[in-house]
N, C-alpha and C positions, 0 to 999 in steps of 0.2 A: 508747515509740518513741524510739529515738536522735536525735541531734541533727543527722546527717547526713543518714538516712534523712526526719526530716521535711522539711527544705530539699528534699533533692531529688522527695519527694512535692510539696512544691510550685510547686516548678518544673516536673515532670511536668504539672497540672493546668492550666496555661497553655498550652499544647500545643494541646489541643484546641479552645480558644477562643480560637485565632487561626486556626484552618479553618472553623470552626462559630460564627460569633457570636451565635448564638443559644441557646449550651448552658443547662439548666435549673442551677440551685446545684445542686442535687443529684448530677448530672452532674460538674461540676465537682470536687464534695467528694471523689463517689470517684475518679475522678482524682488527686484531691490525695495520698490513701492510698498510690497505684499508682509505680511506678516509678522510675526515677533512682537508687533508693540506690545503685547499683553507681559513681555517680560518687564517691563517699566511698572505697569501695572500689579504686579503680583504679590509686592512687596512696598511696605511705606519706607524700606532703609533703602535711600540712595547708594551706598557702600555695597549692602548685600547685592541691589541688585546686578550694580558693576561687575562685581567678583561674578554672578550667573554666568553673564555674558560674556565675562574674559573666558570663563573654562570652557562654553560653549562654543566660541570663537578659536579656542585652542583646539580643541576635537576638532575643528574644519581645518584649520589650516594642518595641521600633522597629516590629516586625511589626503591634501593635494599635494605631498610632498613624493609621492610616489607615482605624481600624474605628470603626463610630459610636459614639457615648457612650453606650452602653445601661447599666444594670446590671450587668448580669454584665461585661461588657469592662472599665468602672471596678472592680469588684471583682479580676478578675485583674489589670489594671494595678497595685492596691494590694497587691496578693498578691506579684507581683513587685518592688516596691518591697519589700516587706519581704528579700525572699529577698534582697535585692542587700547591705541594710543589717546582717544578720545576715553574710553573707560577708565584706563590710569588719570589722564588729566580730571577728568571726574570726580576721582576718588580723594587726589590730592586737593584739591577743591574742598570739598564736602568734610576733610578731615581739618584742612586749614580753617574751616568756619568754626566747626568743633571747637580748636584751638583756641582760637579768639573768642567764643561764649566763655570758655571754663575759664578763663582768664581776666575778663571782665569781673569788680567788684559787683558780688551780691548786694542791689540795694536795700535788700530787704533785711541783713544784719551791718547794715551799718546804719 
């Protein structure tokens, strides 16, 4: 499973257990499998499409902050939490390579 596809698999899985708080793990897992990858896809900037899926990931988790503390609601909570933390490291990634092209001599004027 790619790297994008799983993020947004699990960003998908949170979905349902902010309608449904009473979803089973199992429920949830496959969820987790389902959907999103297309946000990977939508966009050729790695950066934009982090930023998608942190705000999209933020709408969910604000969402279950009103839901009780069952299990499963803390498991996607922490589900979500990862998904945000995997996007920042992303970003920081993607921007430190950045760094290091525009940094590198042009060989083509020297």
């Amino acid at each position: 499973m790619s790297k994008a596809t799983s993020r947004g698999a699990r960003l998908a899985s949170t979905r349902g257990a902010a309608s449904d708080r009473k979803l089973s793990k199992e429920q949830i897992r496959e969820a987790f499998m389902t959907k999103i990858s297309h946000l990977a896809a939508s966009s050729s900037c790695p950066v934009s499409d982090a930023l998608s899926i942190i705000r999209q990931t933020q709408v969910q988790l604000h969402a279950l902050t009103d839901a009780s503390a069952t299990a499963n609601v803390l498991t996607t909570r922490i589900e979500l939490c990862d998904v945000l933390l995997g996007e920042i490291s992303g970003i920081r990634s993607s921007l430190a390579k950045d760094l290091r092209r525009t940094r590198e001599p042009q060989l083509a004027l020297i």
